[in-house]
N, C-alpha and C positions, 0 to 999 in steps of 0.2 A: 831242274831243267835249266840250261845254261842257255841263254840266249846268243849267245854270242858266238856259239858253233855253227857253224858253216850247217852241217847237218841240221840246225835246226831251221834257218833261212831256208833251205831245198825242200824241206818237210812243210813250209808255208809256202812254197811257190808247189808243189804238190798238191796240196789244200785247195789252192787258187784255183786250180787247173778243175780239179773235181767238182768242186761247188760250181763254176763256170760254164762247166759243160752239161750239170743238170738244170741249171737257171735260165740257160739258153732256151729249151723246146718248152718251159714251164711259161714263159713270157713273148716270145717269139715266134709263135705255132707258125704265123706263115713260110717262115724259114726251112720249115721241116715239110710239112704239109699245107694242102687246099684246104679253104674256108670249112669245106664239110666233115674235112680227117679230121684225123684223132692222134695224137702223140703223146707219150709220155716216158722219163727218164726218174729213174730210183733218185728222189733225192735223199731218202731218207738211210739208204744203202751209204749214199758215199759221207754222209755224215758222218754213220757209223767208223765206215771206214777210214776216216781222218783222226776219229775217237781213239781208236785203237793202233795207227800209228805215233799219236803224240801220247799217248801211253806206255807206250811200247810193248805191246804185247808180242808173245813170242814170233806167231807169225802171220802180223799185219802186215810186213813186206809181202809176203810169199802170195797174201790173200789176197793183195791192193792189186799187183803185179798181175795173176790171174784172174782179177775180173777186168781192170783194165785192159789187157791185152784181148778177151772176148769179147769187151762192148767197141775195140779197136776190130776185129775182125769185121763185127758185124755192119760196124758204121764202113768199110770198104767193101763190104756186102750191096750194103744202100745206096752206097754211091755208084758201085759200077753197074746196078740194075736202073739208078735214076739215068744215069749218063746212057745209055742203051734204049731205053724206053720212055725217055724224058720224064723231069719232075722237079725237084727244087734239091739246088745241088748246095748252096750257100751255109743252109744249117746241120746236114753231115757231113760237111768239110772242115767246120771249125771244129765241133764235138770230135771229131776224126783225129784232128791233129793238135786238139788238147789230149786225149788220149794216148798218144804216140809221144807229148813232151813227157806226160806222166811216167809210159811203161822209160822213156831215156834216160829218165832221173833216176828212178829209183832202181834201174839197172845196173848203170854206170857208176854212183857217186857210192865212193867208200866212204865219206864222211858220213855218210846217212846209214850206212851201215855201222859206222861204229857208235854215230849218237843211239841208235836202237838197243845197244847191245852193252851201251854203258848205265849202269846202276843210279837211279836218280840218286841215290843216299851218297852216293861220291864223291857229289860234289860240296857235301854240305862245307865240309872241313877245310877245303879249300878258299885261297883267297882267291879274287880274280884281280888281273891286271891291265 
């Protein structure tokens, strides 16, 4: 694993974004909800799924990308029902658009597409410079 690929810097600010947006509702309940709610976010889902992009499995893109983009629906779900009916709009607004930097990245960047798709043993023989 080369560190020095761009792909793999956007696969850590990826990582960032996911842990970020599960550590928020775990630590910050009032953000999301009143004293008496109850909130909870998969952390152990997006671990997973950080596991198996810096692994590169075949298709952790595919999977990351579609849960991403469902807990992105939902979190504009939540907001347009808090904003409508009032409620706390601060902690699905950042989950929100952590989610939304995540589905951008891993949309857009062919680097991350080709660091996924390049063979860890490639680089063994190689020098870097």
């Amino acid at each position: 694993m080369r560190v020095n690929d761009k792909g793999f810097w956007l696969l850590v600010l990826v990582a960032v974004c996911l842990i970020t947006s599960a550590w928020l509702p775990a630590h910050y309940k009032l953000l999301f909800v009143q004293e008496t709610g109850n909130v909870g976010h998969s952390q152990t889902t997006n671990v997973v799924l950080i596991l198996m992009l810096f692994t590169r499995w075949r298709y952790a893109l595919t999977l990351t990308m579609f849960v991403s983009g469902l807990r992105f629906l939902f979190g504009c779900g939540v907001l347009w029902s808090a904003w409508k009916y009032g409620g706390p709009l601060l902690g699905y607004s950042l989950t929100t658009l952590l989610h939304l930097i995540v589905l951008k990245v891993l949309n857009d960047s062919t680097s991350i597409e080709v660091f996924l798709k390049q063979h860890p043993a490639d680089n063994l023989g190689k020098q870097q410079i």
